[in-house]
C-alpha positions as CSV (number, residue, x, y, z in Angstrom):
1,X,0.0,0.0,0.0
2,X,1.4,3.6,-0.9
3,X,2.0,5.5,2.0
4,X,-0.5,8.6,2.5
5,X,1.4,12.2,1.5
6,X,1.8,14.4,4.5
7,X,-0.1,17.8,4.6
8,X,1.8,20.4,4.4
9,X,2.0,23.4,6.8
10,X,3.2,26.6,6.8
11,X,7.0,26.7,8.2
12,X,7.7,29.8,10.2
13,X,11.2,31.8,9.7
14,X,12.5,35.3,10.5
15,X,14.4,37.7,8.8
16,X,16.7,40.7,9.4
17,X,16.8,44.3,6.9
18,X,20.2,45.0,8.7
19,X,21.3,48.7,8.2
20,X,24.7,49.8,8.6
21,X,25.6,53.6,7.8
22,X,22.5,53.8,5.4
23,X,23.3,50.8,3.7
24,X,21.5,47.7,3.7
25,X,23.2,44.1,3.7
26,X,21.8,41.6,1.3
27,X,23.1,38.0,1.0
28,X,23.4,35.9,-1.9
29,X,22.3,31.6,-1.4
30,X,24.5,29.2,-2.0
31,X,21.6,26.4,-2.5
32,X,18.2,26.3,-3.2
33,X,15.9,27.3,-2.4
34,X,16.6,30.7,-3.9
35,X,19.7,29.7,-4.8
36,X,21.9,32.7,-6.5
37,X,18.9,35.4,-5.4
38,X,20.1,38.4,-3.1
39,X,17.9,38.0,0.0
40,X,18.4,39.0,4.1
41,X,19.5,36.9,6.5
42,X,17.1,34.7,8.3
43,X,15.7,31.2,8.9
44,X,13.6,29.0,11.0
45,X,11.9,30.0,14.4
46,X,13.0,27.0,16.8
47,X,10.4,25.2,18.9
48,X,10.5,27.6,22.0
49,X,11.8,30.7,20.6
50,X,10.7,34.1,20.3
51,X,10.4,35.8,16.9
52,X,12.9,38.0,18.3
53,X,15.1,35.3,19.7
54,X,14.9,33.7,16.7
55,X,15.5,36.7,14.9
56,X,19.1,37.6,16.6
57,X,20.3,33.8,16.7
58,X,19.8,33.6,12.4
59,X,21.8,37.0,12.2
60,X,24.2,35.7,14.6
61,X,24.8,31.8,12.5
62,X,24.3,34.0,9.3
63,X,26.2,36.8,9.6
64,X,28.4,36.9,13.3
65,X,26.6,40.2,13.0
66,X,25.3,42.2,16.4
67,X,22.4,44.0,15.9
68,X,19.5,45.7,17.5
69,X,15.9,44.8,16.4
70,X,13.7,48.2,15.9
71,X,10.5,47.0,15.1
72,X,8.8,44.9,12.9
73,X,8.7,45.2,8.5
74,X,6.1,42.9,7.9
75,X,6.1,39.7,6.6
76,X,5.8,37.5,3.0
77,X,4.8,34.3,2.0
78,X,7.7,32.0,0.5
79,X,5.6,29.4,-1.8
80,X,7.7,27.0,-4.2
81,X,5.6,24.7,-6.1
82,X,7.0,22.2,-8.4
83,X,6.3,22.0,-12.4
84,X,3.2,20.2,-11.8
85,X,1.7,23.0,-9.6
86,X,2.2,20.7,-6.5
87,X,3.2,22.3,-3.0
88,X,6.5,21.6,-1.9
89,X,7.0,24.1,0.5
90,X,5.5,27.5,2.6
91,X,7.2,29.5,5.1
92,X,5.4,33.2,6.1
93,X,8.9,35.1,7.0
94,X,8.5,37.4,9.4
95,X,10.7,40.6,8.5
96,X,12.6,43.0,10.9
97,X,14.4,46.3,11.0
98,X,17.5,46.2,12.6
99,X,20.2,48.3,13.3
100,X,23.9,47.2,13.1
101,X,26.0,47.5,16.3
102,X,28.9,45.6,16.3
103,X,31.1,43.0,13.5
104,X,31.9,42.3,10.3
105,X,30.3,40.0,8.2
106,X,31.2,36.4,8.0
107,X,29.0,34.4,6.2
108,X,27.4,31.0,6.8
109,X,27.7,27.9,4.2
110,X,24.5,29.0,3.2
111,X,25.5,32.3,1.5
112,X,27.9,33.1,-1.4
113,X,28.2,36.8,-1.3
114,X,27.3,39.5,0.6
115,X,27.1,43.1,-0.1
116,X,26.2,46.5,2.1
117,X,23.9,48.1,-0.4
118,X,22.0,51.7,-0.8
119,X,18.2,50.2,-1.4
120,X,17.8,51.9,-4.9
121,X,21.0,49.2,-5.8
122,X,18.4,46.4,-5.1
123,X,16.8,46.9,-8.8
124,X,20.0,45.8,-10.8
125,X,20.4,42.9,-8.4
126,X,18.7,39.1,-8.7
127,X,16.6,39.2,-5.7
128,X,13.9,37.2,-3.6
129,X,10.2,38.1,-4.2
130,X,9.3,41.8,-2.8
131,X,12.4,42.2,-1.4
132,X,12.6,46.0,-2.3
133,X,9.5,46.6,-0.6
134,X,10.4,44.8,2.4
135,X,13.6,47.0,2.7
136,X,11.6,49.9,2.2
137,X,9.3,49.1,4.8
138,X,12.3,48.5,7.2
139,X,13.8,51.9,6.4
140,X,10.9,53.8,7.4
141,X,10.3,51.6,10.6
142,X,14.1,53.1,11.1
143,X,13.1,56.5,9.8
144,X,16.0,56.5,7.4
């Protein structure tokens, strides 16, 4: 007997718009999904975890980055769905402003490039879905 497929349900996952200096830092993946798309740093909340805990623990694996969480960008929906139109994953990211306080960047095997960016820069760049809007919504939570 075939075994019965497994419903899906929505993954949640963080994310950082990290200013530095009026810059913005964007990473490239290294492997799908998203692979070769600029994106921010970010990942999975962990079982007992607070978006915010979550939030500075990804920027911290990602990045070796300290930063200070200002408020709250908003959110997206990351759907992939194979050729056939079947689900094979959703995660709602929660997006937050944060300001840069200490460190360099080091990135995580899961990133191939990084790059402190002026948001306008984000429209010649390969990019996750809405990511321009996300940073804009973090810059004015900032009130850059």
């Amino acid at each position: 007997m075939a075994a019965t497929p497994q419903p899906f349900f929505p993954q949640l996952a963080v994310s950082a718009a990290i200013v530095r200096d009026g810059r913005v830092l964007v990473m490239r993946r290294a492997r799908d999904p998203a692979r070769r798309l600029f994106t921010l740093p970010g990942g999975r909340v962990e079982p007992g975890e607070t978006l915010i805990e979550a939030t500075l623990r990804e920027v911290r694996e990602e990045t070796a980055l300290t930063v200070e969480i200002a408020g709250l960008a908003g959110y997206h929906d990351s759907i992939v769905r194979d050729a056939a139109g079947t689900l094979v994953q959703h995660y709602v990211i929660v997006v937050f402003a944060a300001r840069w306080l200490s460190g360099e960047v080091v990135p995580c095997d899961e990133h191939d490039a990084f790059r402190w960016i002026e948001p306008a820069e984000l429209a010649g760049l390969a990019t996750t879905d809405n990511l321009a809007a996300i940073v804009a919504r973090a810059y004015a939570v900032l009130g850059i």
